[in-house]
TORVO-763876 format. One line per field, with one value per residue (C-alpha): x, y, z. Coordinates in steps of 0.2 Angstrom, whole numbers. Layout:
! TORVO-763876
c1 (X/...)
c2 (Y/...)
c3 (Z/...)
***
This chain:
! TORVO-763876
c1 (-124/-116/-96/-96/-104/-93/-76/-81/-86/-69/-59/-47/-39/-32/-13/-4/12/23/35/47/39/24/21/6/-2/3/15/27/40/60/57/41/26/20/1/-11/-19/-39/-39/-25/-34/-51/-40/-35/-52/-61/-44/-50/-67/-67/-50/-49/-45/-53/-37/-34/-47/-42/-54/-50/-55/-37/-30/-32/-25/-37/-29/-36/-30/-21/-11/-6/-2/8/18/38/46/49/35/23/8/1/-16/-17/-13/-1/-7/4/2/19/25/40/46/34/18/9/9/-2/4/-11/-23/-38/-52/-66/-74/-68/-54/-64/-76/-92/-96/-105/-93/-75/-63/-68/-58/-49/-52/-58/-45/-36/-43/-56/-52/-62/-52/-36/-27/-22/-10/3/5/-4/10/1/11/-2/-20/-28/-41/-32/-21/-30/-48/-60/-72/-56/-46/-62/-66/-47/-44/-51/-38/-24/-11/-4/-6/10/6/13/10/-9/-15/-16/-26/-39/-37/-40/-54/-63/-64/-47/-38/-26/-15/-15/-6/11/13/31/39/54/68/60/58/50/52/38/40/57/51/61/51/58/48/58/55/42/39/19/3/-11/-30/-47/-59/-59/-51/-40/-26/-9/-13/-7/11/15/29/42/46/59/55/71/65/84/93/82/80/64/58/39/38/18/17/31/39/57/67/86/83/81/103/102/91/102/117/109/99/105/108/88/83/65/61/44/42/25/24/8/-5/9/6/18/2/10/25/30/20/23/38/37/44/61/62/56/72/81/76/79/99/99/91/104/90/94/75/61/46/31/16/3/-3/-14/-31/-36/-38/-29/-21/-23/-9/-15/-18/-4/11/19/23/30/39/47/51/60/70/74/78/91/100/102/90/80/62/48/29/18/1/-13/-13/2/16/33/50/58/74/74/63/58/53/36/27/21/2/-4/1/-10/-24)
c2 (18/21/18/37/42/28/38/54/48/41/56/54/35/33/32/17/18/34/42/56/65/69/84/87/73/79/76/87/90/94/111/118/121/139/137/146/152/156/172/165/147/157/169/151/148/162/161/144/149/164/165/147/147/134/126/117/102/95/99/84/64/58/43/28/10/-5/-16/-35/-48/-57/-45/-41/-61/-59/-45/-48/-45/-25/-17/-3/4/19/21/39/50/44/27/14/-4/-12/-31/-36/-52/-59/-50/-37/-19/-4/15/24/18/29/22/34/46/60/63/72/63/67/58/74/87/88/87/74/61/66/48/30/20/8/-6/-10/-16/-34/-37/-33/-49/-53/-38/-42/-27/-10/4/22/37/49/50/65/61/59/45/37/30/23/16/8/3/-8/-17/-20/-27/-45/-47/-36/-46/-31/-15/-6/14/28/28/34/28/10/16/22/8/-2/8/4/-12/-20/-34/-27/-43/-36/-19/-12/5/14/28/38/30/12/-2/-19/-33/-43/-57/-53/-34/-22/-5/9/25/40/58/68/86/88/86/75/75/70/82/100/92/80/94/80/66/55/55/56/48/40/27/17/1/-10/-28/-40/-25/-13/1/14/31/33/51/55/71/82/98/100/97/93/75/69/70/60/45/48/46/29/19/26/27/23/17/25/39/41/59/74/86/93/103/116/134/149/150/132/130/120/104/102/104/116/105/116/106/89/89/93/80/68/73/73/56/51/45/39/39/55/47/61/57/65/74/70/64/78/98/102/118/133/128/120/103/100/112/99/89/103/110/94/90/105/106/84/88/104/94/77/68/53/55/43/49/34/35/28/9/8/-5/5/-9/-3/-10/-3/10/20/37/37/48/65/60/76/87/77/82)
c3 (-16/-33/-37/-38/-22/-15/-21/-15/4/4/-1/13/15/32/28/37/34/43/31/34/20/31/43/53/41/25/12/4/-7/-5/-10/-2/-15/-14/-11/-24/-10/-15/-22/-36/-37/-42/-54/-62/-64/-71/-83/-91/-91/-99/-109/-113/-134/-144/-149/-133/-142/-157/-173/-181/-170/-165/-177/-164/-168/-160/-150/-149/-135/-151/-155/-137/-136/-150/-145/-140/-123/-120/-128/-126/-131/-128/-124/-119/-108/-95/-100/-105/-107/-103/-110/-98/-93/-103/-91/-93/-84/-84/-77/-72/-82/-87/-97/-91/-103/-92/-79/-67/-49/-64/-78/-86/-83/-83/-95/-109/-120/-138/-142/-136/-128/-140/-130/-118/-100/-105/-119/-109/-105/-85/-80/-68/-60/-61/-58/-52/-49/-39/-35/-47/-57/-73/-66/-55/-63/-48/-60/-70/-54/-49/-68/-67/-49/-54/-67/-58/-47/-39/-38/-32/-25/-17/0/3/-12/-7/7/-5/-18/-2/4/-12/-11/-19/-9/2/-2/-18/-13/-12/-6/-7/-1/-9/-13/-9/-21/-25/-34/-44/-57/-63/-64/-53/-49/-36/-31/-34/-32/-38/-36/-37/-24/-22/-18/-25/-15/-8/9/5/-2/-2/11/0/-10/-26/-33/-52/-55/-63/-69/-71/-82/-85/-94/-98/-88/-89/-83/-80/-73/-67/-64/-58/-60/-63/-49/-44/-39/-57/-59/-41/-51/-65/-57/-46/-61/-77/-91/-97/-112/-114/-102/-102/-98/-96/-106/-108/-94/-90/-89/-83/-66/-60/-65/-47/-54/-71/-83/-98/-113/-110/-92/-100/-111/-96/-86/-101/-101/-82/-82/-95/-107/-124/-129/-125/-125/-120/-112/-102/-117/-133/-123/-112/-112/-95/-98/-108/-124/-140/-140/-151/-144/-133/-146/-155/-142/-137/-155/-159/-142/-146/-163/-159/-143/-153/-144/-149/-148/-151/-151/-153/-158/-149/-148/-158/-154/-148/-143/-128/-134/-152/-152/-169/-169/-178/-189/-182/-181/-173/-190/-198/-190)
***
């Protein structure tokens, strides 16, 4: 049986712990997602197949920096690098973290169909030094990696989840011992790194019956004093002022802006909402993620980055696009060239 055949048998984990956010077996949000429904859902996808413009891929190869285990080694406390996506490699308390970490070729249960990489990680899982913690916000494809999760369980020493997601991790084949699952509003603590799982406003589900037995979940990441957002996936909701008001103010918030389209505006943020969630989070840094390595919507490849720019640039707020691999300090951060107009 093959890793992949193995995912897709397993599509529903048997979810352990009880949470209040579950009815009849299901997780939902505070305010109620309007189902597609399957006549919508199938207008969706004859939209993207038939209407889809070419500018959703990017004509030129993405400008990536390589990353070696040297140069990670030598990096200083509080720094990130991006390596696509929603993946970020996190250096805190002197360990190393990972959010969601896709390394695939495409973020889809087939390797030779779905939507396919803009470029090559910066780094590949082997060279990756030991990683303290992996940090995963939800279980879609493009956040949650099977065959990464089960190259990097070996050097991984936790793995901290929604509620659900351990289940599947655990269902693969990862320790449990090496799993944390959290609900809203819980948190953990792990070499020096604080992490609480906040509110999200999305859904969950890997195959055709799965539709949000797990959760989906933020996440602040406190490390000494410096305090982060990590978003996931989410659409713009009213508990954003709530974590602003508990952990803020944040240094970096590390927010999506990318996949969104006016068809499901419920599970993902138009830039507009980004920089709204910013203020509310009380953020002094934008960084966007969740763009830049894969076509999931129907916008150019480029437009949340010009979008968010020109909404950070009029409201006064400090925004930092990293490219992939490169090097961004949590504590000072820089705000970077504008990579994707070179393109």
């Amino acid at each position: 049986m093959t890793n992949q055949s193995l995912c897709l048998r397993r599509s529903e984990p048997v979810v352990r712990a009880s949470s209040p956010r579950q009815l009849d077996g299901k997780f939902r949000n505070v305010v109620p997602r309007e189902e597609p429904g399957f006549a919508k859902t199938l207008a969706i996808a004859w939209r993207i197949l038939t209407q889809k413009p070419d500018t959703t891929v990017p004509r030129a190869p993405i400008p990536v920096q390589p990353l070696s285990a040297a140069a990670l080694a030598a990096a200083p406390d509080a720094s990130l690098f991006r390596l696509g996506h929603s993946t970020l490699l996190l250096k805190l308390a002197g360990e190393f973290w990972l959010t969601d970490p896709v390394f695939s070729e495409r973020a889809s249960p087939f390797q030779w169909m779905g939507p396919k990489r803009f470029h090559a990680p910066p780094i590949a899982i082997d060279d990756l030094p030991p990683i303290k913690g992996v940090i995963l916000s939800h279980d879609h494809y493009d956040h949650l990696d099977h065959a990464a999760i089960m190259k990097l369980a070996p050097k991984v020493d936790v793995f901290i989840t929604p509620i659900g997601v351990g289940d599947r991790l655990i269902a693969w084949g990862v320790d449990a011992a090496k799993v944390q699952q959290l609900d809203w509003w819980q948190q953990t603590a792990v070499a020096g790194v604080r992490l609480v799982a906040v509110p999200a406003q999305h859904f969950s589900g890997r195959g055709l019956t799965d539709s949000d037995r797990t959760l989906w979940v933020s996440w602040v990441i406190m490390a000494g004093d410096l305090r982060l957002f990590f978003s996931g996936d989410t659409g713009y909701h009213a508990d954003f002022k709530t974590i602003g008001e508990r952990f803020g103010p944040f240094d970096v918030t590390m927010l999506e802006t990318g996949a969104y389209d006016a068809q499901w505006p419920e599970v993902h943020m138009q830039p507009e909402e980004t920089l709204q969630a910013h203020l509310d989070l009380k953020g002094r840094w934008l960084m966007p993620v969740h763009n830049g390595t894969f076509d999931l919507a129907m916008h150019a490849w480029h437009e949340p980055f010009d979008r968010i720019q020109a909404l950070a640039e009029a409201a006064g707020v400090a925004l930092a696009t990293p490219g992939m691999g490169e090097q961004l300090s949590l504590a000072q951060p820089h705000t970077g060239r504008r990579w994707w107009r070179e393109l």
